[in-house]
N, CA, C and O of each residue as an XYZ file, in Angstrom:
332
protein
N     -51.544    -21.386    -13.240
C     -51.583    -22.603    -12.464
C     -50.902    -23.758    -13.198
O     -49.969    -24.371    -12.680
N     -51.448    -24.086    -14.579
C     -50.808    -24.818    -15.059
C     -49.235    -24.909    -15.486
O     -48.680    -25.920    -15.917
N     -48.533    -23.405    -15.234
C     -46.739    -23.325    -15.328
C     -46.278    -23.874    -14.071
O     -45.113    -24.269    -14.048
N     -47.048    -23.983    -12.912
C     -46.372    -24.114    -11.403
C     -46.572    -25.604    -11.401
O     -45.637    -26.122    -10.790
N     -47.493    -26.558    -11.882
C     -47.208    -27.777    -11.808
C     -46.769    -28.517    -12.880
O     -47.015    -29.719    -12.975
N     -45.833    -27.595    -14.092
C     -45.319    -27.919    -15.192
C     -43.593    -27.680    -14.260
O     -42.630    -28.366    -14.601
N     -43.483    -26.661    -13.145
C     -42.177    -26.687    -12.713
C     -42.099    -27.463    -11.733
O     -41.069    -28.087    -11.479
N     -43.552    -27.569    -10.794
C     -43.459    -28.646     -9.684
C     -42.989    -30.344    -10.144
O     -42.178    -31.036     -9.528
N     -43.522    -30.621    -11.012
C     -43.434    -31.731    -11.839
C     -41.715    -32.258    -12.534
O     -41.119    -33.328    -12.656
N     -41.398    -30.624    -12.894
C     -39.592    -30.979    -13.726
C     -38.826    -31.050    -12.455
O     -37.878    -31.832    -12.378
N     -39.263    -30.063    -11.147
C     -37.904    -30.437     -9.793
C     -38.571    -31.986     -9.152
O     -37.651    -32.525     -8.536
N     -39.693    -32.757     -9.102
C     -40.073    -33.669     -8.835
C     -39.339    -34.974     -9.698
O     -39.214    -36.151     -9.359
N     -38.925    -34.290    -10.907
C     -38.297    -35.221    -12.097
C     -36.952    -35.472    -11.707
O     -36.456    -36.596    -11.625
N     -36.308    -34.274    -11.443
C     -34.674    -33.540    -11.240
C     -34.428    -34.714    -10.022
O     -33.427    -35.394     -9.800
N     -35.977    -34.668     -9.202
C     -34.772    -35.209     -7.597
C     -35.020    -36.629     -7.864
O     -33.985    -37.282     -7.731
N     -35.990    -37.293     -8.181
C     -36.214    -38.730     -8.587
C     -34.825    -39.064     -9.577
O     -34.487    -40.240     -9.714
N     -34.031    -37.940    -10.266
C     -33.097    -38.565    -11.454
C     -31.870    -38.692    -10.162
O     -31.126    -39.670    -10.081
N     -31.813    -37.293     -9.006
C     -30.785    -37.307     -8.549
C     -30.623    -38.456     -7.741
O     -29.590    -39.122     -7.810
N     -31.872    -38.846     -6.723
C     -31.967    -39.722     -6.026
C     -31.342    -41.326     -6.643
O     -30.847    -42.147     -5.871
N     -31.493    -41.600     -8.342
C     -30.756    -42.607     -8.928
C     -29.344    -42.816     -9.174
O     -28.697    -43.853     -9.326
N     -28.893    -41.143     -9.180
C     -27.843    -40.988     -9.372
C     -26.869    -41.521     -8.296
O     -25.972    -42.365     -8.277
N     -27.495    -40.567     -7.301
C     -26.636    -40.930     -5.681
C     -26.961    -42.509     -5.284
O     -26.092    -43.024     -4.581
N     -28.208    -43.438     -5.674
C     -28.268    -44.480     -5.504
C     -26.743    -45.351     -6.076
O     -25.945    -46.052     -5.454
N     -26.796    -44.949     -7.451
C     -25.907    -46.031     -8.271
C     -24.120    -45.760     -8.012
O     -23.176    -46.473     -8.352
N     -24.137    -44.510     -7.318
C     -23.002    -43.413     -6.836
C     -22.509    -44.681     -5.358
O     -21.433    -45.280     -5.362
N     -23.297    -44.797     -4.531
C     -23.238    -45.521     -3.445
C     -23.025    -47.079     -3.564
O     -22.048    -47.729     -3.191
N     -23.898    -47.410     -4.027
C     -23.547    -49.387     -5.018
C     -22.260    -49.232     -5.629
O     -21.477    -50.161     -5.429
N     -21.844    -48.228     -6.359
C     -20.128    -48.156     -7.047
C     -19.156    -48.244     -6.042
O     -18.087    -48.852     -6.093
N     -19.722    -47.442     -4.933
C     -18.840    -47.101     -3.523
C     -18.494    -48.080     -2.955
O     -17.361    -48.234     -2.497
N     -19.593    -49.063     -2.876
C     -19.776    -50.268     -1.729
C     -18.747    -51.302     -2.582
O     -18.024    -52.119     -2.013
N     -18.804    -51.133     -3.977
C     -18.625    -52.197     -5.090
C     -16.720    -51.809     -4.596
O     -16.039    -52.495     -3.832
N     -16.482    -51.125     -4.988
C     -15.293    -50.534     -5.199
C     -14.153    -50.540     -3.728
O     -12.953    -50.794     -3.835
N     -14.969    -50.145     -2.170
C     -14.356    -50.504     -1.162
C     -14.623    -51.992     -0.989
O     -13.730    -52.412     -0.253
N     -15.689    -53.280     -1.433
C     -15.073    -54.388     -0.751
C     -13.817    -54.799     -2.002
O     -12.752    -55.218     -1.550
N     -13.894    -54.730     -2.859
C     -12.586    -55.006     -3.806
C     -11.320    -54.648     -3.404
O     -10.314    -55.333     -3.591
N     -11.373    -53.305     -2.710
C     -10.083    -52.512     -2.289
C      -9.642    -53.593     -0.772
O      -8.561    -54.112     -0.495
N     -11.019    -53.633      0.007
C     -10.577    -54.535      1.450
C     -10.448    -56.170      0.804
O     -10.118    -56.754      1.837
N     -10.498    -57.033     -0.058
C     -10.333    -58.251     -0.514
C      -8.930    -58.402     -0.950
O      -8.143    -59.316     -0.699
N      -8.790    -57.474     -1.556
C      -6.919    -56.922     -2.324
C      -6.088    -57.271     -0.994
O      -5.142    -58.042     -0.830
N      -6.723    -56.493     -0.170
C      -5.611    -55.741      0.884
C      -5.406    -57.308      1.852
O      -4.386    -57.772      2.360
N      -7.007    -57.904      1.832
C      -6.761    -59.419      3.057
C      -6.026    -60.574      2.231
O      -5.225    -61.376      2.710
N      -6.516    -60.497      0.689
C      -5.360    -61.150      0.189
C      -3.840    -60.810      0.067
O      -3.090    -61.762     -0.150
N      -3.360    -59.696      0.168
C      -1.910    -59.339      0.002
C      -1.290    -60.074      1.135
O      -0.253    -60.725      1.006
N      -2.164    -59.915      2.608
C      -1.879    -60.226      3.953
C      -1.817    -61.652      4.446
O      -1.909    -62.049      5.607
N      -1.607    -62.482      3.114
C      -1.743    -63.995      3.418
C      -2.690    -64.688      4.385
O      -2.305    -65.641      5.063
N      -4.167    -64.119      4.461
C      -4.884    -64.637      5.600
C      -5.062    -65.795      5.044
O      -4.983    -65.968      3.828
N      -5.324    -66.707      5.894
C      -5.949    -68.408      5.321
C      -7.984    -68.617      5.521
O      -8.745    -68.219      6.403
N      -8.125    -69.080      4.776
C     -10.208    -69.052      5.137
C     -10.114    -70.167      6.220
O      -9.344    -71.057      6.582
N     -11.305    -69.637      6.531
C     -11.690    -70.782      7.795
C     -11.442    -72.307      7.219
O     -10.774    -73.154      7.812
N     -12.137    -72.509      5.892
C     -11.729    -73.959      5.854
C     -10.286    -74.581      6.022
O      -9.906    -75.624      6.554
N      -9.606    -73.532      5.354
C      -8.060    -73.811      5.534
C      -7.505    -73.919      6.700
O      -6.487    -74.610      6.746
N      -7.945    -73.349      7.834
C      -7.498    -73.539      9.154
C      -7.846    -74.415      9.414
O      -6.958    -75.254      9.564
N      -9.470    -74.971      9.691
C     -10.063    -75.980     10.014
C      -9.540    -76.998      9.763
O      -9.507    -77.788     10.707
N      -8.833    -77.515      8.290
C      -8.238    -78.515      7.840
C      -6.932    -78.806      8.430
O      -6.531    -79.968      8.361
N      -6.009    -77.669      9.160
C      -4.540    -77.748      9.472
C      -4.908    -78.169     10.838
O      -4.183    -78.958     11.444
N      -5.936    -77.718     11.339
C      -6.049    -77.941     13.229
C      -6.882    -78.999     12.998
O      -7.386    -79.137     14.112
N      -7.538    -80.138     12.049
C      -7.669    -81.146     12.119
C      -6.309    -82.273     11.951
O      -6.091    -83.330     12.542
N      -5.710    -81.722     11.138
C      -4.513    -82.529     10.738
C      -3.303    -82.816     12.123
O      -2.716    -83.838     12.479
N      -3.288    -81.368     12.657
C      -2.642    -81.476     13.862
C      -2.819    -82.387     15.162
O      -2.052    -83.150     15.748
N      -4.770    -81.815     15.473
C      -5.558    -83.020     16.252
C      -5.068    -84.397     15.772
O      -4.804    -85.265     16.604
N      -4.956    -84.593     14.617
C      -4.315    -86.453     14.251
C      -3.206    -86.499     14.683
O      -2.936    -87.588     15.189
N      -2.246    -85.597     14.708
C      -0.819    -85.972     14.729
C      -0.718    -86.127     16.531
O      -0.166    -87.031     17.159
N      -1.300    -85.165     16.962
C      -1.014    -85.233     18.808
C      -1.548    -86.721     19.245
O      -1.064    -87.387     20.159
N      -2.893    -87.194     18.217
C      -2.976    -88.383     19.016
C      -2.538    -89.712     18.637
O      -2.793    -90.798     19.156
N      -1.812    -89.409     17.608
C      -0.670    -90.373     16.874
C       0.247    -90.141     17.791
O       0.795    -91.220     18.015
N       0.633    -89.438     18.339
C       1.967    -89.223     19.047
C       1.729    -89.622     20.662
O       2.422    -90.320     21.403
N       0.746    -89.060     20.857
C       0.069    -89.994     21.894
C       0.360    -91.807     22.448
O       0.968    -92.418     23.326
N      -0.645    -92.112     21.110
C      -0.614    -93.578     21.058
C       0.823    -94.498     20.868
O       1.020    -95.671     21.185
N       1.886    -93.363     20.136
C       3.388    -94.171     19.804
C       3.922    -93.580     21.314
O       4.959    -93.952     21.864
N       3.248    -92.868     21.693
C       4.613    -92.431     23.352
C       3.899    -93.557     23.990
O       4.798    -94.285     24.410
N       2.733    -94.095     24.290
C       1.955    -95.267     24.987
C       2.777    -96.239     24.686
O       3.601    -96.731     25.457
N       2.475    -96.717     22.935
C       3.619    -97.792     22.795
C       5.177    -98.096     23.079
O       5.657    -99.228     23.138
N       5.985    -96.707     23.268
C       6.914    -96.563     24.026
C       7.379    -96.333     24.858
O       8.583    -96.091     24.936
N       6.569    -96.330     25.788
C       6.246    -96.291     27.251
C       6.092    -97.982     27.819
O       6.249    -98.196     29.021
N       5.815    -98.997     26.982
C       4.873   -100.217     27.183
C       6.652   -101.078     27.015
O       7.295   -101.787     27.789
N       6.892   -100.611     25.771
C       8.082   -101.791     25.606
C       9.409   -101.221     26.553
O      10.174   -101.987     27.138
N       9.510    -99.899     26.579
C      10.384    -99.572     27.883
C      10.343   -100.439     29.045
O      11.227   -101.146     29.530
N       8.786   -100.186     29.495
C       8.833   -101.322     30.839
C       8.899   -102.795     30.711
O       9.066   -103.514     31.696
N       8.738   -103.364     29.210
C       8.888   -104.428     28.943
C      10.278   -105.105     28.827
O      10.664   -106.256     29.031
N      10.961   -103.819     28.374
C      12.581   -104.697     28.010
C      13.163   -104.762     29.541
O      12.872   -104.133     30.558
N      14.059   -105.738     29.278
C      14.674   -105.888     30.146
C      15.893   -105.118     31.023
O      16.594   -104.426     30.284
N      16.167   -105.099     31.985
C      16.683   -104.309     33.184
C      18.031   -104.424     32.697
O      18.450   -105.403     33.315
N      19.006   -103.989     31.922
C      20.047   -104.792     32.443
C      21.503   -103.924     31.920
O      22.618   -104.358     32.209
């Protein structure tokens, strides 16, 4: 009795070691594909959200700058004279 829970005990050992193994096997995996997909979105010149955010704010200024100077040139058009 006491050899069967001296072997029950070493494959109880074996799968608790394997179970760490394949744990730290999978975290390397995960570790290793987002590095590989970060490489690949940086090679691809993507811009981050803030960076967009900042260009389509900058733009929003310029349309209503351009706006307000076509108003003002719209104003002295009808202002100058006919002739």
């Amino acid at each position: 009795m006491q050899s069967r829970n001296k072997i029950l005990d070493d494959f109880a050992q074996l799968m608790t070691n394997a179970m760490g193994v394949a744990q730290g096997a999978r975290e390397e995996a995960e570790t290793a594909f987002r590095s590989m997909i970060d490489r690949w979105l940086a090679d691809r010149d993507f811009v981050t959200r803030e960076e967009f955010d900042a260009v389509r704010a900058m733009a929003q200024k310029a349309r209503e700058e351009n706006d307000t100077l076509r108003a003002r040139l719209d104003a002295l058009e009808a202002a100058a004279p006919k002739g």
